[in-house]
C-alpha positions as CSV (number, residue, x, y, z in Angstrom):
1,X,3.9,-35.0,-13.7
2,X,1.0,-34.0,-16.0
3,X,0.1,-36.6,-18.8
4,X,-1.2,-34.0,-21.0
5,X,-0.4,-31.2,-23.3
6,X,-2.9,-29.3,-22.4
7,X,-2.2,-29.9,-18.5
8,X,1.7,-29.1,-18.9
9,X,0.8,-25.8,-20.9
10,X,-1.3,-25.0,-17.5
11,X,1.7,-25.6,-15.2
12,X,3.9,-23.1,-17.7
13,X,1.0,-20.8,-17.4
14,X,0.5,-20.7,-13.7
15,X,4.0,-20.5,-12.9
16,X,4.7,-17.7,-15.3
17,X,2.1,-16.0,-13.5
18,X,2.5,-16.9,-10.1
19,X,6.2,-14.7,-10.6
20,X,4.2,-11.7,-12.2
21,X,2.0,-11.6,-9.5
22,X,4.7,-11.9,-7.1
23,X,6.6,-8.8,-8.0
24,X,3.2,-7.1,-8.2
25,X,2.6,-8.1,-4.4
26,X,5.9,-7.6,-3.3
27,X,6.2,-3.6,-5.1
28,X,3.5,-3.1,-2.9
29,X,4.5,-4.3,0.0
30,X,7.9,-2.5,-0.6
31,X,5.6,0.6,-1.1
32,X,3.3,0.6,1.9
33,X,6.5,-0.3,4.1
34,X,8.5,2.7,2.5
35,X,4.9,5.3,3.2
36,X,5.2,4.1,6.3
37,X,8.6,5.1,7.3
38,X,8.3,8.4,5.9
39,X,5.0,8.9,7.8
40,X,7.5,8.1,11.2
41,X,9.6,9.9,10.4
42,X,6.9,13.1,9.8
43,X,5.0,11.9,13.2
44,X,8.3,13.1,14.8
45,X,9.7,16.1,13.1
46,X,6.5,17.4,11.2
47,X,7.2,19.9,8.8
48,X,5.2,21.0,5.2
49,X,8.2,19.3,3.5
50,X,7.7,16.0,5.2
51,X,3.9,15.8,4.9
52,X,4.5,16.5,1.4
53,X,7.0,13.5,1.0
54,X,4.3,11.5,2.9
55,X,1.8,12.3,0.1
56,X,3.4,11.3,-2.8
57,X,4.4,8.2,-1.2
58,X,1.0,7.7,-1.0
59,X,0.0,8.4,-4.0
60,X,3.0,5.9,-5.3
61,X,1.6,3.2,-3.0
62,X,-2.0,4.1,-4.3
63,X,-1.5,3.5,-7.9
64,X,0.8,0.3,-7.5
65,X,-2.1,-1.1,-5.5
66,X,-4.5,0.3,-8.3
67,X,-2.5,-1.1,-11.0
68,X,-2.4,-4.5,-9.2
69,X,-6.0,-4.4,-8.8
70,X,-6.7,-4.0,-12.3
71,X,-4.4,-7.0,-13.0
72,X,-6.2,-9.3,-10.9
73,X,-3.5,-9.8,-8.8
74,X,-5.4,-8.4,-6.0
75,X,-9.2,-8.1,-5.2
76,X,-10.6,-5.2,-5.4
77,X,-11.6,-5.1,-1.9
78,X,-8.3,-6.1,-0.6
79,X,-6.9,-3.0,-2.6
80,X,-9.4,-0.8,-0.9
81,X,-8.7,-2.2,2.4
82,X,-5.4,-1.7,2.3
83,X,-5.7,2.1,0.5
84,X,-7.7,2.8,3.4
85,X,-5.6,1.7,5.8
86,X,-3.3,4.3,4.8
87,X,-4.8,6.8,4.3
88,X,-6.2,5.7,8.2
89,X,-2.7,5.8,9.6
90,X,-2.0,9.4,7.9
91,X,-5.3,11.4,9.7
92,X,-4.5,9.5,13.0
93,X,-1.1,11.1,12.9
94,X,-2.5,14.1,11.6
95,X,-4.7,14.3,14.1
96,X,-2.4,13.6,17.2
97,X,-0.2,16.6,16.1
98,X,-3.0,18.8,16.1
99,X,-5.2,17.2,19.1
100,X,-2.9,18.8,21.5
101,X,-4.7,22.1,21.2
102,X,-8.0,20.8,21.0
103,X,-7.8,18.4,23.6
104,X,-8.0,20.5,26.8
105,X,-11.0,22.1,25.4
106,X,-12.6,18.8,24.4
107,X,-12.4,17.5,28.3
């Protein structure tokens, strides 16, 4: 236990915002799982209406992550890591769905 005032006022403030920085972690977590199931379910039924879906669930994801970056509960490179991996996974399906096409050509 700490012995002084100044060292229990620390332990109130960590733990208040060790819970504000887990609801920031876990929205996003929430948010990149949800882009991800809509960009499934758009790998197997692609449509204008789906990729649109897809894109503002990324755009959701994006500015959760953004906003948690700019509250220090991430690091700005960890938010840009995982923005890009999203936005990785979105042109690799994209471009699955159109290599068909192009692929014959390219070999």
């Amino acid at each position: 236990m700490a012995n002084s005032k100044s060292a229990l006022k620390r332990i109130q403030i960590n733990e208040r915002n060790r819970v504000r920085n887990k609801t920031y972690k876990s929205a996003v977590k929430t948010l990149m799982k949800k882009y991800l199931t809509t960009l499934e379910d758009y790998a197997r039924q692609p449509s204008p209406e789906s990729l649109q879906e897809v894109r503002r669930e990324m755009s959701v994801a994006y500015s959760k992550i953004d906003k948690a970056v700019k509250r220090g509960v991430l690091h700005s490179n960890n938010g840009a890591r995982k923005k890009s991996r999203l936005a990785k996974k979105l042109k690799s399906i994209e471009a699955q769905l159109n290599s068909p096409t192009g692929e014959s050509a390219a070999s």
